[in-house]
C-alpha positions as CSV (number, residue, x, y, z in Angstrom):
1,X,15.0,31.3,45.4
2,X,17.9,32.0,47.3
3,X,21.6,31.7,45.8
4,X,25.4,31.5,46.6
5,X,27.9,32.7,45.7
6,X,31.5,31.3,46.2
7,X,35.2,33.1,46.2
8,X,38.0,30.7,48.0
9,X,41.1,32.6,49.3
10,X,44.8,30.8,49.6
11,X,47.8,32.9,51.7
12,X,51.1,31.2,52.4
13,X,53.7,33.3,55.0
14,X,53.3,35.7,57.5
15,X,51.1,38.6,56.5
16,X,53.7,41.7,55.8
17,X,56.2,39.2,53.8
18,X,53.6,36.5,52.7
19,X,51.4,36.6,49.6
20,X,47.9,34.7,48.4
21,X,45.1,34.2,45.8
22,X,41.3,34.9,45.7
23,X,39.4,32.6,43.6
24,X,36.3,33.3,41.9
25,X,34.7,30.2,42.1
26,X,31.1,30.4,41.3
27,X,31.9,32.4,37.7
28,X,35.0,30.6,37.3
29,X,35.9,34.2,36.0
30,X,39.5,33.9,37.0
31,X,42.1,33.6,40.5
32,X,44.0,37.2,41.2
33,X,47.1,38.0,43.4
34,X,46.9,39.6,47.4
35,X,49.5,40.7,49.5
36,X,49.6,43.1,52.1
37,X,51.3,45.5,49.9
38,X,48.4,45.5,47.3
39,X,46.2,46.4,50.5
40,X,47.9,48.4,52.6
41,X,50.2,50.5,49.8
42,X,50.6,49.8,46.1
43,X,47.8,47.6,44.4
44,X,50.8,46.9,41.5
45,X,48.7,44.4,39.6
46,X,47.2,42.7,42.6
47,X,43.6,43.2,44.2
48,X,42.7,43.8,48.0
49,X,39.3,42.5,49.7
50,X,38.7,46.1,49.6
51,X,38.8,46.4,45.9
52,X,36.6,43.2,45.8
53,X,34.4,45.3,48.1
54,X,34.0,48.3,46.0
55,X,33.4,45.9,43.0
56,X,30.2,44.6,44.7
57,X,29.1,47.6,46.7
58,X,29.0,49.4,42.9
59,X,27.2,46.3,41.4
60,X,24.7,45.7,43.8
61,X,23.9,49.9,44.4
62,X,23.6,50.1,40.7
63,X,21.1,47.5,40.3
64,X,19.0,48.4,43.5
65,X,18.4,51.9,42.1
66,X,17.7,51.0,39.0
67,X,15.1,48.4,40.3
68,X,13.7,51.3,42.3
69,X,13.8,53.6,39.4
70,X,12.2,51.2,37.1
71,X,9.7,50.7,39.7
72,X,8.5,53.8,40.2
73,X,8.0,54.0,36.3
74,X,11.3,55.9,35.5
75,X,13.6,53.4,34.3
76,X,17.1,54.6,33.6
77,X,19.0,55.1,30.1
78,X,22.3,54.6,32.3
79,X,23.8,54.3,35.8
80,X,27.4,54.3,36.4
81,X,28.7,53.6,40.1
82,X,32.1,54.1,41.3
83,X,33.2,53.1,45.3
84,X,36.1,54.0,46.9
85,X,36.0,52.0,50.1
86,X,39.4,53.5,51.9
87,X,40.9,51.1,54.4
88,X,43.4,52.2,57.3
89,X,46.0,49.7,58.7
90,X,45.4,49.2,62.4
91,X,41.4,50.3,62.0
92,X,39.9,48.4,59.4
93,X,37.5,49.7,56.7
94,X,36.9,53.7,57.4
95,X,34.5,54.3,54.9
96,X,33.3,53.9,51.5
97,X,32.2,56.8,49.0
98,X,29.5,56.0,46.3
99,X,29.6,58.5,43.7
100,X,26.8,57.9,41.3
101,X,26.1,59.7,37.7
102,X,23.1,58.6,35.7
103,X,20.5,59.3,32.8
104,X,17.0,59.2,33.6
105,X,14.7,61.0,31.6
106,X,11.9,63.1,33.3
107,X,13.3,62.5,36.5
108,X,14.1,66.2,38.8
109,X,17.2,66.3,40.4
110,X,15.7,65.9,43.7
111,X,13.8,62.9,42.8
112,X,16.5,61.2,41.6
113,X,18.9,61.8,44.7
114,X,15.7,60.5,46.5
115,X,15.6,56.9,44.7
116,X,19.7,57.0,45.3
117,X,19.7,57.4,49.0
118,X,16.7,55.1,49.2
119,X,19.7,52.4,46.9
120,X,22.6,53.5,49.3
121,X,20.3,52.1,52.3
122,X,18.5,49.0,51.2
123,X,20.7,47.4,48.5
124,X,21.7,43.9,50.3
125,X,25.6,45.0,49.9
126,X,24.8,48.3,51.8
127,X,22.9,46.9,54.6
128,X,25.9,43.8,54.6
129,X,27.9,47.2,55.8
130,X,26.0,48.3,58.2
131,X,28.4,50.1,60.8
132,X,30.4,51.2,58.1
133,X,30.0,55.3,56.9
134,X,28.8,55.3,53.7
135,X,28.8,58.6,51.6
136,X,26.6,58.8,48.9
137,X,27.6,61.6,46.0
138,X,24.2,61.4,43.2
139,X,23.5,63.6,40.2
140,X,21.9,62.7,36.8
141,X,24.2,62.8,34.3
């Protein structure tokens, strides 16, 4: 069954000097603060769509190799995900860096770097990217 998902942005003023929200709407889990500063400099408090990015590039790459772990009848004690999606003014988003760490018994090394790159590709955030260079750093834990 498919889903969606909604997030509802508000900006008032010109971008360098104006400011806006981003609503989570479909969790209801709360309304946070933009401004160009926030994305271009100093996040002071105030999120960026690039943080919102990173946030579900982690999720979603977390639970697509776990899924593939799981199904391949190593299912992991733990997976933690960090992204660093790096945005220059004037370009756009430049790339994004996963750097995975996780515990999965009886799993090699090389196995487990497998199942990640085989994540980095196919989970739904990754191939949303598509055109963007993704950098995948993977070792168990």
């Amino acid at each position: 069954m498919a889903t969606t998902r909604n997030a509802t942005a508000h900006w008032e003023g010109s971008l360098m000097e104006g400011a806006g929200t981003v609503s989570l709407d479909s969790s209801g889990l709360g309304t946070y603060d933009v401004t160009w500063a926030s994305r271009a400099e100093d996040p002071a408090g105030r999120t960026s769509p690039e943080e919102l990015i990173a946030a579900a590039h982690s999720t979603c790459f977390s639970m697509a190799l776990s899924h593939g772990l799981a199904q391949a009848g190593n299912p992991p004690e733990s997976i933690d995900t960090s992204a660093a999606v790096t945005f220059q003014p004037g370009e756009g988003i430049t790339g994004i860096v996963l750097t995975v760490r996780a515990s999965v018994p009886g799993l090699s090394a090389e196995e487990f770097t497998t199942a990640a790159e085989n994540a980095k590709t196919n989970c739904p955030v990754s191939k949303a990217l598509t055109g963007t260079t993704i950098t995948l750093d993977a070792a168990l834990a």
